[in-house]
Kinemage of the C-alpha trace (Angstrom):
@kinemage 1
@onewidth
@group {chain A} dominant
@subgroup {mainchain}
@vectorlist {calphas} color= white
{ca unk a 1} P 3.208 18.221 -87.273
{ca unk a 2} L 2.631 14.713 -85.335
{ca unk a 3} L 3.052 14.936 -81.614
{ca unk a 4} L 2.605 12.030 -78.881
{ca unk a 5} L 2.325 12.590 -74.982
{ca unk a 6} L 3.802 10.224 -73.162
{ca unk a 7} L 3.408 8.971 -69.288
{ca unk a 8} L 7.263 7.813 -68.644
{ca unk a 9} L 8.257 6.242 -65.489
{ca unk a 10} L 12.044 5.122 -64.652
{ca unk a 11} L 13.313 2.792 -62.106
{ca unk a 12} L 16.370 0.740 -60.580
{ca unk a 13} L 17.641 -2.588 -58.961
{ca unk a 14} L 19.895 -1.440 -56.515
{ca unk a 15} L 21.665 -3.525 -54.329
{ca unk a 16} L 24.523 -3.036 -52.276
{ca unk a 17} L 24.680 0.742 -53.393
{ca unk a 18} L 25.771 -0.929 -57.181
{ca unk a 19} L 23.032 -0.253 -59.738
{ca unk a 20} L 22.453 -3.740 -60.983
{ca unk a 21} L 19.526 -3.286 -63.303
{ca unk a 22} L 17.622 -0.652 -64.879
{ca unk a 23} L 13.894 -0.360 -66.084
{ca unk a 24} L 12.121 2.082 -68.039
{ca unk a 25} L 8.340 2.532 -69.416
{ca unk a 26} L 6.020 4.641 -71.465
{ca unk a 27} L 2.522 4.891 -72.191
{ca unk a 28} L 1.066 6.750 -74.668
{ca unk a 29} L -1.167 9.763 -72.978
{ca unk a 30} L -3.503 9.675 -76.089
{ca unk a 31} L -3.417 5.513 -76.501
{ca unk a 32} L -2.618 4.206 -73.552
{ca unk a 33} L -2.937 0.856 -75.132
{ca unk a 34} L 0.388 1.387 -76.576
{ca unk a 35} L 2.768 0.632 -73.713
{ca unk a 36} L 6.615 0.032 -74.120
{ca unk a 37} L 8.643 -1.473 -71.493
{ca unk a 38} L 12.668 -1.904 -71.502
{ca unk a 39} L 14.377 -3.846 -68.929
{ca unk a 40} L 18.796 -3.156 -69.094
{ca unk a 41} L 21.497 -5.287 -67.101
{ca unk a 42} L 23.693 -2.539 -65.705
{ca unk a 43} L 25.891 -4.918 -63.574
{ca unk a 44} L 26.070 -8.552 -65.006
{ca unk a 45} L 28.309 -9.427 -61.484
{ca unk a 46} L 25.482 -7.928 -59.617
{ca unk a 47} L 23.070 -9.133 -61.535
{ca unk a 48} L 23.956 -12.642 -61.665
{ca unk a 49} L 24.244 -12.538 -57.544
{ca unk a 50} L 20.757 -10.899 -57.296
{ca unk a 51} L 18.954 -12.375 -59.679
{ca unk a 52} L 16.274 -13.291 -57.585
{ca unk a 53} L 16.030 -9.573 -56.497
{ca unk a 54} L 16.075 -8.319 -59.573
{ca unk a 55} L 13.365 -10.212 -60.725
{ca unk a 56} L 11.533 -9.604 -57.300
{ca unk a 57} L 12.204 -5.007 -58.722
{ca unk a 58} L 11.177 -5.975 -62.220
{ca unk a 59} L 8.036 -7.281 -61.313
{ca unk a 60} L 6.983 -4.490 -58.756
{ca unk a 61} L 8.032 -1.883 -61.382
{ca unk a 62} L 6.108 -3.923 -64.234
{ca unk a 63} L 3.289 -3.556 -61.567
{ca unk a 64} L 3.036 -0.256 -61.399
{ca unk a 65} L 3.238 1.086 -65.125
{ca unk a 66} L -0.132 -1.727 -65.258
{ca unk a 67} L -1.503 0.245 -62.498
{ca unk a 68} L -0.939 3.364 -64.458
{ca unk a 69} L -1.970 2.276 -67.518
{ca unk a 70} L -4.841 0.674 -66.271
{ca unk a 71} L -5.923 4.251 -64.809
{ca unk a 72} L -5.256 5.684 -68.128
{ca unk a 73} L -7.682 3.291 -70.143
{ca unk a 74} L -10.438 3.853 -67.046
{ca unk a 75} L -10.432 0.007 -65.946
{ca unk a 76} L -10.019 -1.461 -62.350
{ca unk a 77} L -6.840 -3.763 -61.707
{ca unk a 78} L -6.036 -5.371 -58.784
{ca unk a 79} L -1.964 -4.751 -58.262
């Protein structure tokens, strides 16, 4: 039997109480050099109105799965 631990963190652009984008990672616990990110329009509307937001959420959540990662493989980043 193959197993894999994996570090997963989940996260939302919410604006305006409507749930405009949604972001989810994982590392792998054993590699953390193997890193998947996924990035979903929930609300094309909302989206398309706060797209600068959005972008503003993606990058702080892209941000902190580095940080994490980063921890994992023992090296210093700056976030």
């Amino acid at each position: 039997m193959t197993r894999t631990k994996k570090l997963t963190f989940n996260g939302t652009s919410t604006i305006n109480d409507v749930v405009c984008e949604r972001f989810s990672a994982s590392i792998e616990s054993d590699n953390p050099e193997n890193l998947s990110l996924n990035f979903i329009i929930a609300d094309k509307n909302g989206y398309r109105d706060n797209r600068k937001q959005c972008h503003k959420d993606q990058a702080q959540f892209e941000d902190e799965v580095y940080a994490a990662q980063a921890q994992l493989l023992g090296t210093e980043e700056t976030v």
